[in-house]
C-alpha positions in Angstrom: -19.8 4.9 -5.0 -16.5 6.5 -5.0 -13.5 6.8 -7.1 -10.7 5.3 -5.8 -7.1 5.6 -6.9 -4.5 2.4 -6.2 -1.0 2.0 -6.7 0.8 -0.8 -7.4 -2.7 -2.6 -8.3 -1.7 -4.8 -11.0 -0.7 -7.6 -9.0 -0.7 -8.6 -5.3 -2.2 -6.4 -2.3 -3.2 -3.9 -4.5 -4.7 -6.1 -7.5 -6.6 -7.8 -4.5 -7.9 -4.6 -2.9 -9.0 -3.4 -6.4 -10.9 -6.4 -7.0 -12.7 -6.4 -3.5 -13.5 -2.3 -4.0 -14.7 -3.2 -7.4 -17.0 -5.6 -6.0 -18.6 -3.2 -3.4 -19.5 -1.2 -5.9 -16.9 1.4 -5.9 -15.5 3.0 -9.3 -11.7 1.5 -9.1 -8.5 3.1 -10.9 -6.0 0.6 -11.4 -2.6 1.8 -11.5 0.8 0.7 -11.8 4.4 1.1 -13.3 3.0 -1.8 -15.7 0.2 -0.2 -17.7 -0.6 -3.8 -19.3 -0.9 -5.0 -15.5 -3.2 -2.6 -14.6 -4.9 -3.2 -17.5 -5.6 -6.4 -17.2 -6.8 -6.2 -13.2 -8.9 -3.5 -14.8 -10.6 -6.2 -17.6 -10.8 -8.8 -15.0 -12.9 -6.6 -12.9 -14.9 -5.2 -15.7 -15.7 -8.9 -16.2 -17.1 -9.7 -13.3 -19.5 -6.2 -13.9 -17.6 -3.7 -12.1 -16.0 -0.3 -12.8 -12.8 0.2 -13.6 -10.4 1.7 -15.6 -7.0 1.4 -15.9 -3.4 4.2 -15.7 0.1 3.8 -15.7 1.8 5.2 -13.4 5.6 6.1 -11.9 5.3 7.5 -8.5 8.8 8.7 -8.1 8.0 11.2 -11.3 6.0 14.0 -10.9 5.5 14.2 -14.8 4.3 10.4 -14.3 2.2 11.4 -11.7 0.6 14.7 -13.4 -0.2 12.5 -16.7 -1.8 10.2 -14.7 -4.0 12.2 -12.9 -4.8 14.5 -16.2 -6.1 10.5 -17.7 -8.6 9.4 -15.1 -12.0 9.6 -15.9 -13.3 11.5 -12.9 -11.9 12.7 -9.9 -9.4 10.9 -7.2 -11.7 11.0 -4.0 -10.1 8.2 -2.4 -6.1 7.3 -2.5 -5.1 3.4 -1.6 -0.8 4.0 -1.7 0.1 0.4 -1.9 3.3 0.5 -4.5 5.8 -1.0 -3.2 9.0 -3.5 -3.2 11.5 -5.2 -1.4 15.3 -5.6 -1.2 17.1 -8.2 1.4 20.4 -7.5 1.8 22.9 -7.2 4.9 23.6 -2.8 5.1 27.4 -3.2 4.0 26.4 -5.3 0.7 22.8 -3.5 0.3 23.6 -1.1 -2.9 23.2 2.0 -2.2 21.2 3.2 -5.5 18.5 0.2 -4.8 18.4 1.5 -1.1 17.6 5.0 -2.3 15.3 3.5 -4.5 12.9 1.5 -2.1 13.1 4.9 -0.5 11.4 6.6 -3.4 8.6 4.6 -4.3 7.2 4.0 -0.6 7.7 7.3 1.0 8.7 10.1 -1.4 6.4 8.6 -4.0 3.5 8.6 -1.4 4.4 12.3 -0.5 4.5 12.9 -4.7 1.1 11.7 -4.9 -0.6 13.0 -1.8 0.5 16.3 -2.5 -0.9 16.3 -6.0 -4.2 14.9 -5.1 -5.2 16.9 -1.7 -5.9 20.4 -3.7 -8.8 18.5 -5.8 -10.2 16.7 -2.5 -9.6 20.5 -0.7 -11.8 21.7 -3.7 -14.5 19.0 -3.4 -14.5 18.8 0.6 -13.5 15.0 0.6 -11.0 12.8 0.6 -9.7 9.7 2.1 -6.6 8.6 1.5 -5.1 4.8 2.9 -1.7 4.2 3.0 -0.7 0.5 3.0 1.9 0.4 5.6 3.8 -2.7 6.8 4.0 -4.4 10.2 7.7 -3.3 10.0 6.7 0.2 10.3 6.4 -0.3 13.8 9.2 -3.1 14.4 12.1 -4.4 12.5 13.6 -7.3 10.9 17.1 -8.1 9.9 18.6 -7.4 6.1 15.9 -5.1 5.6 17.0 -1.3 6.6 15.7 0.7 3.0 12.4 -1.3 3.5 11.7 -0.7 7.3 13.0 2.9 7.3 10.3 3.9 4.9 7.4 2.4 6.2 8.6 4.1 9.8 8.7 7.3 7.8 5.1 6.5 6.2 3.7 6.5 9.5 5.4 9.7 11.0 4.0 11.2 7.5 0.5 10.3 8.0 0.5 11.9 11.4 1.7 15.4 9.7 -0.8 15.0 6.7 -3.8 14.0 9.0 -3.0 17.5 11.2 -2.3 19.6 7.9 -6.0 18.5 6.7 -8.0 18.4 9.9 -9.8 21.8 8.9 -11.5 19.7 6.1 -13.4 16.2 5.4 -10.4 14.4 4.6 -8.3 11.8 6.3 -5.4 9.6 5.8 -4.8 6.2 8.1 -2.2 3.9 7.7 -2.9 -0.1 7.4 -0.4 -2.3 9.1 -0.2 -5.9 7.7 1.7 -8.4 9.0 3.2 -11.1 5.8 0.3 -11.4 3.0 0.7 -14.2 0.7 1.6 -12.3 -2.2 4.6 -12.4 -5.2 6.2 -10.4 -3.1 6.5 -12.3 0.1 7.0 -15.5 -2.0 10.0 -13.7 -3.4 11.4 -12.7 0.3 10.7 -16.2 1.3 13.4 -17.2 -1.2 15.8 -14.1 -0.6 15.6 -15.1 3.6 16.5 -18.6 3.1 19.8 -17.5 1.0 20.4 -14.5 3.4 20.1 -16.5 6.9 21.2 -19.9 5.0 17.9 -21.7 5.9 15.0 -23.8 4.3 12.3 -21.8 3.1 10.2 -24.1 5.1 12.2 -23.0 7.9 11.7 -19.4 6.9 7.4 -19.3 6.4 7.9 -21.1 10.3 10.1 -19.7 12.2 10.4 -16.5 10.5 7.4 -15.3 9.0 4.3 -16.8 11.3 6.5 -17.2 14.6 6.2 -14.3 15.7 2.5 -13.9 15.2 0.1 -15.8 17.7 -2.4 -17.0 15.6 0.3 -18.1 13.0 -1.9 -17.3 9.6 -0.7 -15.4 6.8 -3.0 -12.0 6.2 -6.0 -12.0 3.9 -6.7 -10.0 0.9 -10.5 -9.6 2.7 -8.7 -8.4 6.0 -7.0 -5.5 4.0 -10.1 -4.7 1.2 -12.4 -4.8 4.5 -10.3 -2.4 6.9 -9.3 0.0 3.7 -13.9 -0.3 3.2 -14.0 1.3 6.9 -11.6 3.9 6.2 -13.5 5.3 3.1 -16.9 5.0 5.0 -18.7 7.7 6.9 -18.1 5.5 10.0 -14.5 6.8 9.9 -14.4 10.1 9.4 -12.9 11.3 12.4 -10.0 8.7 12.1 -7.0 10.6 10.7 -3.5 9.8 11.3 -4.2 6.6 12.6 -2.1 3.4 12.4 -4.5 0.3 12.1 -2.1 -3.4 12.5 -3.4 -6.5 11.4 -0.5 -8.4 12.5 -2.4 -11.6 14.1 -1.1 -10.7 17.8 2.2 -9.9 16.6 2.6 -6.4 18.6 0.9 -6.8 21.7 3.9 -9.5 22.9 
């Protein structure tokens, strides 16, 4: 069992990765800006008899961050950095403060947190740490610069971080999901059809799942499962890796 550290987790991706983590038996840290979120992902999985406990959590402060870690029961082995959020907005009318912003929580908040977790898991000899990336950190989309630009920079940074730690037993990959059904995405669906002017039919069809072969949303299984490799002896000599379940969306 290891203890496993997730941002963001009290709703969408990361709530769902919790859950499956909990359920594999794994001791699960809920955090999240929302500390009654996370706190009620954490009682939901306690519920169902698994571990968990739960942490609020800023990652663009470093006082957040410290207090956070300074709470947990035990130590951070394993790092899932999932917090994140979205902004769709042509780059003239995209303010500039909510640019910087997405900016913060997705690639200088993942930095914030790295860095303070990788002395413990240097101390210990392990760690594992997962970023959840984005299928547009390897292509783009329109109306979405702040958003694509960091998860481009969270790959470049997982390279860097995966040759800084290569003397030890820790690794850090990066998981590449094309659209998951989330709040998230069902909030984008309704921010594209205002931006391009289109049905948000038209936007889950020709937008979304068009450019994906096999035309299916991502499951929350597909991400708990590939996130379960990373952490498992099977993996440890992938580091800086960048692992896309995008339904064929790439290899066009």
């Amino acid at each position: 069992m290891r203890s496993i550290l997730i941002t963001g987790a009290a709703s969408g991706i990361g709530a769902g990765i919790a859950h499956e983590l909990a359920a594999a038996g794994h001791h699960v840290i809920v955090s999240d800006l929302s500390l009654e979120g996370a706190e009620a992902v954490a009682a939901e999985i306690h519920g169902r008899g698994g571990s968990a406990e739960a942490v609020a959590l800023d990652v663009t402060s470093g006082e957040s961050v410290a207090a956070a870690l300074a709470a947990v029961s035990r130590p951070v082995e394993v790092l899932v950095n999932n917090a994140g959020l979205q902004h769709v907005s042509p780059l003239e009318e995209f303010p500039l403060a909510k640019w910087d912003f997405l900016v913060q929580v997705m690639l200088v908040g993942v930095a914030r947190l790295t860095r303070a977790v990788l002395p413990g898991m240097r101390e210990r000899g392990f760690g594992r740490i997962v970023n959840i990336g984005s299928i547009h950190a390897l292509v783009a989309s329109p109306y979405k610069s702040a958003y694509v630009a960091a998860k481009h920079g969270l790959v470049g940074f997982s390279k860097v971080i995966a040759l800084e730690t290569a003397d030890t037993d820790i690794t850090i990959n990066t998981i590449c999901p094309s659209y998951v059904k989330t709040p998230l995405v069902d909030r984008q669906i309704t921010d594209q059809a205002r931006t391009r002017g289109i049905s948000e039919a038209e936007v889950v069809g020709q937008v979304m799942l068009k450019p994906m072969p096999k035309g299916v949303f991502i499951e929350m299984d597909e991400l708990a499962g590939t996130t379960a490799f990373l952490i498992s002896p099977a993996a440890r000599n992938m580091t800086g890796q960048t692992l896309v379940l995008d339904g064929g969306w790439t290899v066009q």
